[in-house]
Structures are given as structure tokens and as C-alpha cells.
C-alpha positions as CSV (number, residue, x, y, z in Angstrom):
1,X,148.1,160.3,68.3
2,X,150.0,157.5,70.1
3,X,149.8,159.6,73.5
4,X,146.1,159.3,72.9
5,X,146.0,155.9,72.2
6,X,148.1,154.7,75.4
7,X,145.7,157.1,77.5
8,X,143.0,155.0,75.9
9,X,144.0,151.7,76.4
10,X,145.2,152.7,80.1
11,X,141.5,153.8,80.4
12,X,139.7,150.8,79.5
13,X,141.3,148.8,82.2
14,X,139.7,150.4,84.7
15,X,136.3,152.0,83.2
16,X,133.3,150.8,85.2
17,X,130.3,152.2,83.0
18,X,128.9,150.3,80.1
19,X,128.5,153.2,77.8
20,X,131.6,154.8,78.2
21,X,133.8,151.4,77.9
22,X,132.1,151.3,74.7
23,X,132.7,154.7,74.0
24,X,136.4,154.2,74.7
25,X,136.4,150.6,72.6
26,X,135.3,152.6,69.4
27,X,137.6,155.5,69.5
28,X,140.5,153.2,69.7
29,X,139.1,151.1,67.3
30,X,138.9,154.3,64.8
31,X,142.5,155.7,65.5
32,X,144.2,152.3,65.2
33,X,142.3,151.4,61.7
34,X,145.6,152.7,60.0
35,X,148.0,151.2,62.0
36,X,147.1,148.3,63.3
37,X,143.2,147.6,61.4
38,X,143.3,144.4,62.5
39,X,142.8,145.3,66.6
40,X,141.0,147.7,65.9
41,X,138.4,145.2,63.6
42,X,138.5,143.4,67.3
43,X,138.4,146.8,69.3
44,X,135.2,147.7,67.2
45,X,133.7,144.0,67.1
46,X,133.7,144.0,71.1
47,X,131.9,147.5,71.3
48,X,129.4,146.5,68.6
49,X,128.2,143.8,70.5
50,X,128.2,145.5,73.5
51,X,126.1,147.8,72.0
52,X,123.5,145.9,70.9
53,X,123.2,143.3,73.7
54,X,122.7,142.7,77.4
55,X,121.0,146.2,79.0
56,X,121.2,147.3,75.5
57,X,119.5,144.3,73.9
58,X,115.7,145.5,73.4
59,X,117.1,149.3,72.5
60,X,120.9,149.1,71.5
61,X,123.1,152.6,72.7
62,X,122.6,154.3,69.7
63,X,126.1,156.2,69.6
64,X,127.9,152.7,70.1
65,X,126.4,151.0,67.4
66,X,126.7,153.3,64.3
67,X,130.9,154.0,65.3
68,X,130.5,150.3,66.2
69,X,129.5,149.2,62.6
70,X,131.9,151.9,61.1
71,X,134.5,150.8,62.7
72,X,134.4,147.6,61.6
73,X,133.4,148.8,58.2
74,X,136.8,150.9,58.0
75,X,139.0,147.9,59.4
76,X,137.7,145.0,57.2
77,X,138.4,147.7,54.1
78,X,141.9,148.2,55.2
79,X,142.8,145.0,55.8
80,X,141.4,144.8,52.2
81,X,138.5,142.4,52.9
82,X,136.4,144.8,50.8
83,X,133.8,142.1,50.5
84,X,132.7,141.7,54.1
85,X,133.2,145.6,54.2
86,X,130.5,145.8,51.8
87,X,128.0,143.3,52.9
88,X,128.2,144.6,56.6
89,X,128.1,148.5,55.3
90,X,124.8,147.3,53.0
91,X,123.3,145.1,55.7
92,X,123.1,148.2,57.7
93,X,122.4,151.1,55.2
94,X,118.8,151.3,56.2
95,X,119.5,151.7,59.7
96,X,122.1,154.6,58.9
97,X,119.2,156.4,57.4
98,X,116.8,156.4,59.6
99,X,119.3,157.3,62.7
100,X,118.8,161.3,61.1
101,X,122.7,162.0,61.1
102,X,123.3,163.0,57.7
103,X,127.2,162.9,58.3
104,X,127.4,158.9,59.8
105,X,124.7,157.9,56.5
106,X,127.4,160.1,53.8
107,X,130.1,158.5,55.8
108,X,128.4,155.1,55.1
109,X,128.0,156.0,51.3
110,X,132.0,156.7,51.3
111,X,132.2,153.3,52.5
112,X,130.4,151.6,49.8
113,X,131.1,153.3,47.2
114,X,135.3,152.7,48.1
115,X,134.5,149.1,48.6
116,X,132.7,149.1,45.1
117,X,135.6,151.1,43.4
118,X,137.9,147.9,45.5
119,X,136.0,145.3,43.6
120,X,136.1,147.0,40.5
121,X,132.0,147.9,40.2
122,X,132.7,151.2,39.0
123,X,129.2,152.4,38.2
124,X,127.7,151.2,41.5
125,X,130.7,153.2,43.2
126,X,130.1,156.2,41.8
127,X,126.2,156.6,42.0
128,X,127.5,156.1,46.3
129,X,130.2,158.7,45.8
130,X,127.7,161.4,44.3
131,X,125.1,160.4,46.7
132,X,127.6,161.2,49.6
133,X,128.4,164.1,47.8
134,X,124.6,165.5,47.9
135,X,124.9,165.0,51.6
136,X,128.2,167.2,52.5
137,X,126.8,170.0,49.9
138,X,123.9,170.0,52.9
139,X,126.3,169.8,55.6
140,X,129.4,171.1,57.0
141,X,132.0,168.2,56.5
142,X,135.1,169.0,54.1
143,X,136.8,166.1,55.2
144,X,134.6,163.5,53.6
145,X,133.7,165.6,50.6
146,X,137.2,165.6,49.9
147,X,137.3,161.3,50.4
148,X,134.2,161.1,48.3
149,X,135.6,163.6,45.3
150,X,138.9,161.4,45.9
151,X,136.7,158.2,45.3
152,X,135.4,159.9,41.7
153,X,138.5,160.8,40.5
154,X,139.5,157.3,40.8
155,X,136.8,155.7,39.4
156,X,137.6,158.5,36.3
157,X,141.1,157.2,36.2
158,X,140.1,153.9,35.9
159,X,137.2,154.5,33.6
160,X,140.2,156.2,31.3
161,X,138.9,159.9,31.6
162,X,142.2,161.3,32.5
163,X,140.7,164.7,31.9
164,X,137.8,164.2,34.5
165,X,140.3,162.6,37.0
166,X,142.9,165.7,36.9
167,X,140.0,168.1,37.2
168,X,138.0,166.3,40.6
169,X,141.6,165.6,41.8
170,X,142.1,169.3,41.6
171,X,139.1,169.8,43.8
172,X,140.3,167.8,45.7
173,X,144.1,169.2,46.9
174,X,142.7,172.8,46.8
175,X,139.9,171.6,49.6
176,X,142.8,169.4,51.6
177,X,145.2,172.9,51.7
178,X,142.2,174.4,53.5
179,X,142.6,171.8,56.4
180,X,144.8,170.3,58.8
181,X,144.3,166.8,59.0
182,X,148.0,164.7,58.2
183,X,146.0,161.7,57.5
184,X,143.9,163.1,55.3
185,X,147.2,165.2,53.1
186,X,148.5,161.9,53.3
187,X,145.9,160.0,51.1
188,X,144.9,162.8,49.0
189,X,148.7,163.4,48.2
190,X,149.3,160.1,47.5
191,X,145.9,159.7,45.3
192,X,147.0,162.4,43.3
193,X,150.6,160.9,42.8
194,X,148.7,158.3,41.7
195,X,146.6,160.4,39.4
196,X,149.6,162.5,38.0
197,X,151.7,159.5,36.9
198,X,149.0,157.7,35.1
199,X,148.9,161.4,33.3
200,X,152.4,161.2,32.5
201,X,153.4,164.0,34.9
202,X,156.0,162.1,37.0
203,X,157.6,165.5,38.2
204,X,154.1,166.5,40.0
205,X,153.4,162.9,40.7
206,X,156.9,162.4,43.0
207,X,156.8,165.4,44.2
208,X,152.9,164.4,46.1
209,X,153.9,161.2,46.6
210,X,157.7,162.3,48.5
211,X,155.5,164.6,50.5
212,X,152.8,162.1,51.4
213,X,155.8,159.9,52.8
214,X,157.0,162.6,54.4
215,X,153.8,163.5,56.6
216,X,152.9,159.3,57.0
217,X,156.4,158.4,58.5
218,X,156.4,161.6,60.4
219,X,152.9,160.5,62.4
220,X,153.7,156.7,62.0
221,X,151.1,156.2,60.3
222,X,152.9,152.5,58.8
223,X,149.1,151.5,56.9
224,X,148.9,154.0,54.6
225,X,152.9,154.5,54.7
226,X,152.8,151.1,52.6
227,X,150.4,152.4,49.8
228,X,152.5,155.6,49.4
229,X,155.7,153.4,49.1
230,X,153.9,151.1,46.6
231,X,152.9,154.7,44.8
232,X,156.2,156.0,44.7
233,X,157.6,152.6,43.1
234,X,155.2,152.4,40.8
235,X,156.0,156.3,39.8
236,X,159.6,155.2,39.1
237,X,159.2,151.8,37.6
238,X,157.3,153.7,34.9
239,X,160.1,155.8,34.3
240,X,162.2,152.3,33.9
241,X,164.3,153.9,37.2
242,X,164.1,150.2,38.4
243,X,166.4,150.0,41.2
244,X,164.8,153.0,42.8
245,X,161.7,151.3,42.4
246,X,162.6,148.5,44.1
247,X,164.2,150.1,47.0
248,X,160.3,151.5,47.7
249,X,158.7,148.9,46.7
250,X,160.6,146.5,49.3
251,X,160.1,148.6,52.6
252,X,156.1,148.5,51.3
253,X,156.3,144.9,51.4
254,X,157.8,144.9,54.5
255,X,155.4,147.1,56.3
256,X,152.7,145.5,54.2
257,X,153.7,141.7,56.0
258,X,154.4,143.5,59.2
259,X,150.5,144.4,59.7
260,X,149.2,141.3,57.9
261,X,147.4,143.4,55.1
262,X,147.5,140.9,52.4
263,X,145.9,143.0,50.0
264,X,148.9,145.7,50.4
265,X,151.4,142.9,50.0
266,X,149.8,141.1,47.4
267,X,149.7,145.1,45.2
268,X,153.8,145.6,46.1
269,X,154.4,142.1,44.9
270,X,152.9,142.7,41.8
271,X,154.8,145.9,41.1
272,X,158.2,143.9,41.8
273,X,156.9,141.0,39.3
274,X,156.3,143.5,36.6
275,X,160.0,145.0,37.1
276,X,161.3,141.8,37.3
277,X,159.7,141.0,33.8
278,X,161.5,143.9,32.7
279,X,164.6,143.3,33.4
């Protein structure tokens, strides 16, 4: 992946055509979102506007403007500015529908219903996760049926149905063994790590979470590295292994001030109070 992003930023120094700069502005913007969300907020910003003004003012490019919005959706989420993720994903919901691509519109309702589960409006996130979820059954997109059954588990974890959350989360690993996509195993493993040890199954809960380290530090992928260190703490501080704990939660907050995710940071420091408390 970083082969293909140095090919793309060697490209846009010298790309002549309108369309295809944006073109090239929006596919970086969606590889770096996590690794570095915060240029590729800007990466997706720039190809937005480009998008939608000039030549393109009285009939944006059509293609640049839905990645440009998702782009910048995805970024402002992982930089956990879940608010302005929402507002922009909601200011331009009605557009996604009417554009007749089923996958960008269930992509859209991933979007909003993660930002919902984010700010803790658990009802209005899942009615978005199962209306993304009536799109994939009509379509061919495993990928985001397995972010979207991801996004319900969670919202059962937190809505303490521990049975409902083990059973989508399930779903969810069987459909990810199916595919090869790292960043994708990386999430969903971590999720269900997640999942496990609020169960009480710390065995099965390491064991995800190890290997969703594994495959993040193996493709650099340092954004979601952080979560899955912050997992993996969590997983040990709750069985009172607090050094160990520590030792993951640390390299989380390091990564997490490194990229200038706040969020991330302020998740980790949380986890270090609590052990702290214990001690």
C-alpha cells in the first residue's frame, strides 16, 4: 500500500487533467484515512471542491464528488470528530440517493449509523446499520455487510445483549474468513476482542486482538494499530494483569499523539486512569 501511495503522490505533481487530478486526490485521500486521516481530510477537501466548482460548477464530476464527500466523511470519523462526520454525511444523504449507486448510498448509511453508535445515539445507529444492511442483501458487497453487522454488534454490546452481540459478531468473522482484505481482519478482529472480553472470554478475546496486531503492524497500518493496542490493554487490565496492560496501553498513546487523533488518546488515557485507580 505505501508503493501505491508514493506512485500517487509522484502522480499528482505532474497530472494535467482536471478529472483525473481529482481522481488521484480521492484515492489517496481514501488509502491514507488510517494512517495519516488528517491529510487525507485535506487530500479529500481539495478534490471536493474541485469537484463541484470552476468547469464543474453548474454540473459537478459526479465520480469526484460522492468519493469527495466520503472521504472527508471517513477522515473527520477517524480523527474522531464524529460530529462534523455526521452533519456533512446527513447534509448529503439525499444526494447519495438519488446518484442510483446502491453501494456509495449503503456506504453512506455505514457512515451514519458509526457516527451515531460514536455519540452514543444507539437507536438512530442501528435503524442506519439495518438500512445498509437491506442494501448489501441486494448487492454484491461483503465488505460493508460485514462493517455494518460489526456496527450492530456493538450497538448490542452496548445495549447489554451480550447474547445478540456474540451471535452478529459471529456473522461477522465467518464472512471476514471468506475475504482477503488485512484492513478489514484487522477491525473485525479487534471488534471481536472487544466483544469476547466484555463476555468474559479473555482467552478468545487475546487471541483476536494478538492477531489483529499482528496483521496492523505488519501493513503499518499505525490508526487502527492504536485501537487494537488500547483493546489489548483493556483485555488485560480486566484481568488485573496491570503491567501488561500498561505496556499496550503506552505504545497506543504514543501512536495515538503521533497522528494527532485526540479521540484515540483521550480512550488510552482513560484506560491508564482506571489502572492507576487500581493500584
Amino acid at each position: 500500500m505505501q508503493n501505491r501511495i508514493i506512485e500517487l503522490q509522484e502522480k499528482l505533481k505532474t497530472v494535467a487533467a482536471c478529472t483525473e487530478k481529482i481522481d488521484v486526490l480521492n484515492d489517496l485521500a481514501w488509502l491514507l484515512r488510517d494512517t495519516t486521516p488528517k491529510q487525507g481530510l485535506a487530500y479529500g477537501k481539495e478534490a471536493l471542491q474541485l469537484a463541484t466548482s470552476g468547469d464543474f460548477s453548474s454540473q459537478p464530476y459526479r465520480r469526484g464528488k460522492i468519493q469527495g464527500i466520503r472521504n472527508m466523511v471517513a477522515c473527520h470519523a477517524k480523527l474522531g470528530k464524529y460530529g462534523a462526520s455526521l452533519a456533512q454525511a446527513l447534509e448529503n444523504l439525499s444526494f447519495f440517493a438519488q446518484v442510483d449507486e446502491p453501494y456509495s448510498l449503503a456506504q453512506m448509511l455505514f457512515f451514519i449509523g458509526n457516527n451515531y453508535y460514536f455519540l452514543a445515539n444507539y437507536s438512530e445507529a442501528l435503524n442506519y446499520f439495518f438500512q445498509g444492511l437491506k442494501l448489501t442483501a441486494q448487492i454484491e458487497a461483503k465488505q460493508l455487510e460485514m462493517g455494518l453487522l460489526d456496527g450492530v454488534a456493538f450497538v448490542y454490546l452496548q445495549t447489554g445483549n451480550l447474547t445478540k452481540a456474540t451471535e452478529t459478531c459471529r456473522q461477522t468473522l465467518k464472512i471476514c474468513e471468506s475475504l482477503d482484505s488485512p484492513r478489514h481482519q484487522i477491525t473485525v478482529y479487534n471488534n471481536a476482542a472487544l466483544i469476547f472480553g466484555e463476555a468474559g472470554d479473555y482467552t478468545t478475546a487475546l487471541q483476536y486482538g494478538l492477531t489483529s496486531l499482528q496483521i496492523a503492524r505488519h501493513h503499518h497500518l499505525g490508526r487502527l494499530e492504536a485501537d487494537v493496542l488500547d483493546t489489548i490493554g483493556s483485555i488485560y487490565s480486566r484481568q488485573h494483569n496491570y503491567q501488561r496492560a500498561l505496556t499496550y496501553f503506552e505504545r497506543g498513546l504514543q501512536l495515538a499523539r503521533q497522528m494527532g487523533v485526540r479521540s484515540a488518546e483521550m480512550i488510552v488515557l482513560l484506560g491508564i486512569g482506571r489502572i492507576y485507580h487500581q493500584l
